[in-house]
C-alpha positions in Angstrom: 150.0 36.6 86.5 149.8 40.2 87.6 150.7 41.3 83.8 147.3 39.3 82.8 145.6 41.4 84.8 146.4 44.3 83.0 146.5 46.2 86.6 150.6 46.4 86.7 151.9 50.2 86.8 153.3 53.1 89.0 152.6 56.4 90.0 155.1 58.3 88.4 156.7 61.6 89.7 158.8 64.6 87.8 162.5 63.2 87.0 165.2 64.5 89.0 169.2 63.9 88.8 170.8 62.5 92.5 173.7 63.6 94.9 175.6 60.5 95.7 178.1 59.8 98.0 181.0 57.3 98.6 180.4 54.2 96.2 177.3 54.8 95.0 176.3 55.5 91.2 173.5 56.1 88.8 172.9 52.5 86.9 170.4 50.5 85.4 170.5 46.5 85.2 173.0 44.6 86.5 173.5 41.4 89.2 173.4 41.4 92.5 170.5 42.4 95.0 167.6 44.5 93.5 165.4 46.3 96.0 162.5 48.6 95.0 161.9 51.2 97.5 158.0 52.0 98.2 157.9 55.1 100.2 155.7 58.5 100.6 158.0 61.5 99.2 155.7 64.2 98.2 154.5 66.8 100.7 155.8 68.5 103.8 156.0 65.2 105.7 159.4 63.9 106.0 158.6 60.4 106.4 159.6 58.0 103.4 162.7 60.3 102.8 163.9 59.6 106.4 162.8 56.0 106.5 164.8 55.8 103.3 167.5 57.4 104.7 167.5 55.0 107.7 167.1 52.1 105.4 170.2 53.0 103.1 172.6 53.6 106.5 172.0 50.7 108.1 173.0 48.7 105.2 176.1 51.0 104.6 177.0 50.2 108.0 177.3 46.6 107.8 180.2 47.3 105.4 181.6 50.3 107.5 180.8 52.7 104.5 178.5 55.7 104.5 175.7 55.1 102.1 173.3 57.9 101.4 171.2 58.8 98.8 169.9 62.7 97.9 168.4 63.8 94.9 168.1 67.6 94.1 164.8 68.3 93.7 162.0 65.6 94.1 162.1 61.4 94.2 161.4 59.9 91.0 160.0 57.0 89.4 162.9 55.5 87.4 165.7 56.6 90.0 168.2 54.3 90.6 171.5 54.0 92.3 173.6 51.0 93.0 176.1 50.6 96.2 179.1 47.7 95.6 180.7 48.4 98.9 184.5 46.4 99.5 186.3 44.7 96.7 182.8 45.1 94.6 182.0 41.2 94.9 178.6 42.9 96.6 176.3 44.9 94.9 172.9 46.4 95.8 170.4 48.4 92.9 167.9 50.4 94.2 164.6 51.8 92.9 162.2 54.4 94.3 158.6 55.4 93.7 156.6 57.7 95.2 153.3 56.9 96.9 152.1 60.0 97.5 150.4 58.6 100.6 147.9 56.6 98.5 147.5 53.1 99.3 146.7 52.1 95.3 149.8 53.8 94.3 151.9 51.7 96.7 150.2 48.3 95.4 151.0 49.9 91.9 154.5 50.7 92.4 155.2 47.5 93.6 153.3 45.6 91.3 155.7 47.1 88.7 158.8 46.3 90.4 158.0 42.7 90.4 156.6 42.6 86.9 158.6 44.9 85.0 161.5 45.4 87.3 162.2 41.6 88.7 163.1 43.1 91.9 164.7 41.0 94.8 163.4 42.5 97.8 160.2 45.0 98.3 161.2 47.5 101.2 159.1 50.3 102.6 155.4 51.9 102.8 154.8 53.7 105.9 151.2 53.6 105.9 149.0 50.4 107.0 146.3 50.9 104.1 149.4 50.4 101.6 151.0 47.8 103.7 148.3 45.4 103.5 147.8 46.3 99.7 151.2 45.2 98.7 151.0 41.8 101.3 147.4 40.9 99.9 147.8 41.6 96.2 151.8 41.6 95.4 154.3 40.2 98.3 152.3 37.0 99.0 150.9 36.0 95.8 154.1 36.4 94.2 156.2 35.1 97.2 158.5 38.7 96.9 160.3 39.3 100.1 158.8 42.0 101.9 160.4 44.3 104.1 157.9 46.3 106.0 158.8 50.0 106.4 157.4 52.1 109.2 153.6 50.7 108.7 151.7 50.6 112.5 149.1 47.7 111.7 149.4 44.5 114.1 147.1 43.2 111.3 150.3 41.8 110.0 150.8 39.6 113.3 147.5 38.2 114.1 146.1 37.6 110.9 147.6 34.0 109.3 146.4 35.6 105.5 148.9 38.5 106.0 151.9 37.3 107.5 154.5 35.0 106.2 158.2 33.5 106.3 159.1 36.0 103.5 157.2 38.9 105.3 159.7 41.1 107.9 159.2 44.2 110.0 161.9 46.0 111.9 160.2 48.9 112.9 158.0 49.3 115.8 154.0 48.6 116.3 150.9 49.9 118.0 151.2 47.2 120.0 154.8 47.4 121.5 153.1 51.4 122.0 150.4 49.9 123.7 152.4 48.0 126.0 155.1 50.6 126.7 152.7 53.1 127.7 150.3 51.1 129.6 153.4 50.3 132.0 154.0 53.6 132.4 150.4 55.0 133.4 150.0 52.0 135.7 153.2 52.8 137.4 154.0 56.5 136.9 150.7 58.2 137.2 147.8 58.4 139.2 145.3 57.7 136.3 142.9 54.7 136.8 140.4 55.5 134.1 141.0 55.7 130.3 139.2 56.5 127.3 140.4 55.2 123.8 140.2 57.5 120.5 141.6 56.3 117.4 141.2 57.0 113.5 138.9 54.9 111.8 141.6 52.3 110.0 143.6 49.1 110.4 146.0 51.4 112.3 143.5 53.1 114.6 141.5 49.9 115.1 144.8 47.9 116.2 145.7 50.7 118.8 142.4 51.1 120.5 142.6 46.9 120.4 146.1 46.4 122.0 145.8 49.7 124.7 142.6 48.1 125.9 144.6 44.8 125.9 147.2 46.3 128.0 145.6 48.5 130.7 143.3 45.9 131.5 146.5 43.4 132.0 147.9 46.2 134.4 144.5 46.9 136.0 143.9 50.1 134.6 139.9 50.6 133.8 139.0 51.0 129.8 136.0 53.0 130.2 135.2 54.0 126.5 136.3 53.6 122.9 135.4 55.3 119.6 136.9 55.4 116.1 136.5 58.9 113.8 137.6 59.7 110.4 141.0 60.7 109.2 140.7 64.9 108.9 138.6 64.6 112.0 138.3 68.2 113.2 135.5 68.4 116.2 137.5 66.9 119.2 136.5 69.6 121.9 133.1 68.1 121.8 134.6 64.8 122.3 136.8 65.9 124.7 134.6 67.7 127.0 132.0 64.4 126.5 135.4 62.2 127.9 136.4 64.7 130.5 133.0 63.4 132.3 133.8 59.9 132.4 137.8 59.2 132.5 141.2 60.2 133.9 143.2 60.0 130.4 142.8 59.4 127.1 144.7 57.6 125.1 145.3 59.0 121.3 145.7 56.9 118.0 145.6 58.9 114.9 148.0 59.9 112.6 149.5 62.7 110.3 147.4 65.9 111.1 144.3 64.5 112.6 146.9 64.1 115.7 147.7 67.4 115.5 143.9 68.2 115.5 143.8 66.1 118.4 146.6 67.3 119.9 146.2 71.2 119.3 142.6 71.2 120.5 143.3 69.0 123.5 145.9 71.5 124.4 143.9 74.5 124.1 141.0 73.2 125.8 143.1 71.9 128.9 144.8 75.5 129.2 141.5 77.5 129.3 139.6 74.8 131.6 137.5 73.5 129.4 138.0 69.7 130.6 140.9 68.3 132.5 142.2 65.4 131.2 145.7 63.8 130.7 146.5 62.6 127.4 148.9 60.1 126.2 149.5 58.8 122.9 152.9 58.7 120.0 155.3 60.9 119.5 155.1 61.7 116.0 157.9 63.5 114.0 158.9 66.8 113.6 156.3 68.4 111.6 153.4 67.1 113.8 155.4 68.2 116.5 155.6 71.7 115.2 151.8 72.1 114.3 151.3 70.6 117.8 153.7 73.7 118.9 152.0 76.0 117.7 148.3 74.9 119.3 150.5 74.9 122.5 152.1 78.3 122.5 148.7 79.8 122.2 147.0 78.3 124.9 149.6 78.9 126.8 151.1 82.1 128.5 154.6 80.6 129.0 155.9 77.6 127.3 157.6 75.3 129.9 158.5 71.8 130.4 156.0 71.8 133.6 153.1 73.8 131.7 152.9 71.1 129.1 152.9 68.7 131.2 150.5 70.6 133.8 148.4 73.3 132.0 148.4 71.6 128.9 147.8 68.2 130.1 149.5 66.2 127.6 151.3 63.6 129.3 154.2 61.1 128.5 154.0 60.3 124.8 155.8 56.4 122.9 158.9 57.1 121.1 159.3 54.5 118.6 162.8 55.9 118.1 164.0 59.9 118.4 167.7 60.4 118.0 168.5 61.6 121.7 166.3 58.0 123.4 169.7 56.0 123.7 173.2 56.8 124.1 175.8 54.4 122.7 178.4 54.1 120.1 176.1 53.1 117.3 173.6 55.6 118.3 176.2 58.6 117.9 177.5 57.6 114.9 174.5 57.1 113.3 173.2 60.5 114.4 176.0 62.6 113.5 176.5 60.8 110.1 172.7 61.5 109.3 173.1 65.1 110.6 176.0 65.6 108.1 174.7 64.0 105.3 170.8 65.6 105.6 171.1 68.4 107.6 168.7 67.2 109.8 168.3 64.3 112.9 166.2 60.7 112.5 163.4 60.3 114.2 160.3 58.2 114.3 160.5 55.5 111.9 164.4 55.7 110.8 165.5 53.3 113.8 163.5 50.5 112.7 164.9 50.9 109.1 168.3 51.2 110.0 167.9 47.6 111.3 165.8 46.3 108.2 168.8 47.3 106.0 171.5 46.2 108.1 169.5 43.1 108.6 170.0 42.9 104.8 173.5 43.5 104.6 174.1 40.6 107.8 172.1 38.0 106.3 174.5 38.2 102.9 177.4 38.6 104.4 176.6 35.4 106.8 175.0 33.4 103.6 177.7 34.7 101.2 174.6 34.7 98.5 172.3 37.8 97.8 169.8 35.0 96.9 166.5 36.5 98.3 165.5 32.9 100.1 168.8 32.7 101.5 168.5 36.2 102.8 164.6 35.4 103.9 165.9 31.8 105.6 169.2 34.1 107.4 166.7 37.0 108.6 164.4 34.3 110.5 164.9 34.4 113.8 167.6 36.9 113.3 169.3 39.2 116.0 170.6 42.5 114.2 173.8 42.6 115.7 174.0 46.5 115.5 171.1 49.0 115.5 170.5 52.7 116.7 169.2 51.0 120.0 172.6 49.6 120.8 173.9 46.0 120.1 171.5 43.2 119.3 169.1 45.8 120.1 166.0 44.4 117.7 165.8 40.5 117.2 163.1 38.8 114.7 160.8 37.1 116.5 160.0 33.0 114.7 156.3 33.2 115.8 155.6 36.1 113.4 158.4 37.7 111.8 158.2 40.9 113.6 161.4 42.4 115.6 161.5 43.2 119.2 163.5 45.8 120.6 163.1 48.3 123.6 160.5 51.2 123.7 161.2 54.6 125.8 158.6 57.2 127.6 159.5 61.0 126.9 157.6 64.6 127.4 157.6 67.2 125.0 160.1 70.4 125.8 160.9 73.4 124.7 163.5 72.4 121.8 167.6 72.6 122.1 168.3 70.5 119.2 169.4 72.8 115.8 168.3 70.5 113.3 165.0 68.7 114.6 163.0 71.4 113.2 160.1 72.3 115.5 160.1 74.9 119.1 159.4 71.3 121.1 161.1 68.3 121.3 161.0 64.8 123.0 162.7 64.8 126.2 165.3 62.3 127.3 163.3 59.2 128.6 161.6 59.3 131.4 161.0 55.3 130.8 162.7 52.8 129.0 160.4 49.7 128.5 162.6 46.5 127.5 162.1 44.1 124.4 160.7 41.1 126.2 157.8 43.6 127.9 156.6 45.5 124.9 156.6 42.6 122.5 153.4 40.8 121.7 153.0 38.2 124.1 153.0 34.4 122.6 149.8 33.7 124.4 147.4 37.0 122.9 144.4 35.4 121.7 144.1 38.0 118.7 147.6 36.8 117.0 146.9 33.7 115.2 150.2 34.0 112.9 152.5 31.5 113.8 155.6 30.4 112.1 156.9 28.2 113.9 
């Protein structure tokens, strides 16, 4: 059907050769599982390379075997690499493409890997815009399996068009954000008014939809709400128009319109402009250096307590930062990334951990790397190990969507080598469990159910 449409194609990126480790080979063809990798590789934002990265060790650990996956220069269309872990009675192909951040290029790319590629199993796309692209015009119509990668959208939960028994998501959502830190400011802080900002998209509309949901629940007053363009670049207007009307406000943007946000909001708190707390997610390490650098010149000395204080940014979501929970799994998957990458996971590579070794569990409990044997094992599924500890995200039968814990941090000066920015998340201040930050069966807004 999609061939007929003449439509079916890829953005394409500059070949490059691969460093592989343990079992894992350049191929092409072959049995087993075939999974095409939709990510955003170009640029100085590390997110599809570690949400790839996460991905490729969870799955590696479910057969107690390092799997990682480096090329030398850029990621390529046409890059493959297969993992048979064991006696070689498993094996796994995988395919990247590049999205470059544009949703059309992720519908493309995955348009191709079900026409031309007959993949298995669609994994990835961090952005919402793509996610929906590939659900509305690939995954569903062609009943793919669809592993969702990092995207923020509860689109995917309330709306009955977009979600599906074939359609998964690990990682984390503005929602379980929501929820986390509306506990927190009811509890933690003397805030009682709140102003919502978010960026004019599925994702910003779903956050400034489930915050308002979840500080009214905990009595906390929602006293404004606006939506501006990605880029946006005037916020100390908008700040100083909020500073007259609430306690906090509560920020949903992403890539470097939070660190618009964030830079500004720090700047004008340090020289008096307004006084405000804000609160919002903690983003990786780039943001979190561009945010540094806003920070260290508004203010005289960078503390702990003058970020908090003179700054006025306040507790911020981590979805998952390598240093939010300390157990076995945790460590090993920490140091292991830090050897193999030279750097820590953060953000989104939690939540793909679990998507792959979700993968890996469901064959090895089917015994078939049939993709509606591995769809029909995932339902309801608890991952048995994940970078939150043991059983730490479980697949929810309403909707398809994981649950797992959620932790509160500030942002420090930075002791960690390899997280690559002068600030860091601190150990939590908060840890919110499963049950409270998932989306309750009763919201009126999620009309997906599975059951």
């Amino acid at each position: 059907m999609l061939k007929n449409t003449g439509i079916a194609g890829a953005a394409a990126t500059a070949g490059a050769s691969s460093l592989l480790s343990g079992c894992v080979g350049d191929v092409a063809g072959g049995g087993g599982l075939k999974i095409g990798v939709i990510q955003p590789y170009s640029g100085d934002l590390p997110w599809g390379t570690k949400s790839t990265w996460g991905f490729l060790s969870g799955l590696g650990r479910v057969y107690g075997e390092t799997l990682t996956f480096r090329p030398e220069s850029s990621w390529a269309a046409d890059e493959r690499l297969t993992f048979e872990p064991g006696d070689g009675d498993r094996t796994y192909e995988f395919l990247f493409r590049d999205t470059v951040f544009d949703p059309q290029n992720a519908r493309a790319a995955a348009e191709d890997f079900v026409v031309e590629e007959d993949v298995d199993i669609l994994f990835g796309v961090t952005t919402s815009g793509g996610t929906l692209r590939v659900i509305e015009n690939v995954a569903r119509p062609t009943d793919t399996l669809y592993i969702v990668g990092g995207s923020s959208t509860t689109d995917i939960l309330e709306n009955p068009d977009l979600c599906g028994r074939k359609i998964f998501r690990a990682n984390e959502h503005a929602g379980m954000e929501a929820r986390a830190m509306s506990k927190y400011i009811a509890e933690e802080t003397s805030v009682e008014t709140m102003y919502l900002l978010g960026v004019d998209d599925s994702y910003g509309t779903s956050f400034t939809r489930e915050y308002r949901k979840a500080l009214t629940s905990r009595g906390v007053e929602v006293v404004g709400e606006r939506h501006l363009p990605a880029g946006f670049g005037g916020f100390r207007q908008v700040f100083t128009n909020i500073d007259d009307q609430a306690d906090g406000v509560a920020l949903g943007f992403s890539i470097r319109t939070m660190n618009n946000a964030l830079t500004t909001f720090a700047e004008g708190n340090a020289s008096g402009t307004f006084d405000i707390r804000g609160y919002g997610p903690l983003p990786g390490s780039f943001s979190v250096s561009l945010i540094a650098g806003g920070i260290r010149n508004a203010l005289d000395e960078v503390t702990a307590e003058s970020i908090k204080q003179e700054a006025g940014i306040g507790a911020l979501t981590s979805r998952y930062h390598w240093n939010q929970y300390d157990n076995p799994i945790n460590d090993d998957f920490v140091s292991g990334f830090e050897e193999a990458y030279e750097t820590v996971p953060a953000l989104f590579s939690g939540g793909t951990f679990a998507a792959g070794y979700a993968i890996g569990q469901a064959v090895e409990e089917t015994g078939s790397q049939d993709p509606d044997d591995i769809a029909e094992a995932m339902y309801g599924m608890t991952v048995e190990e994940t970078p939150k500890g043991e059983d730490g995200y479980v697949f929810q039968q309403k909707n398809n969507q994981a649950r797992s814990p959620m932790t509160i941090a500030n942002l420090v000066p930075n002791e960690k080598e390899n997280w690559g920015s002068s600030l860091m998340p601190s150990e939590p201040v908060m840890t919110v469990n499963a049950d409270e930050v998932a989306t309750p069966a009763d919201d009126p807004d999620m009309t997906c159910d599975l059951r």
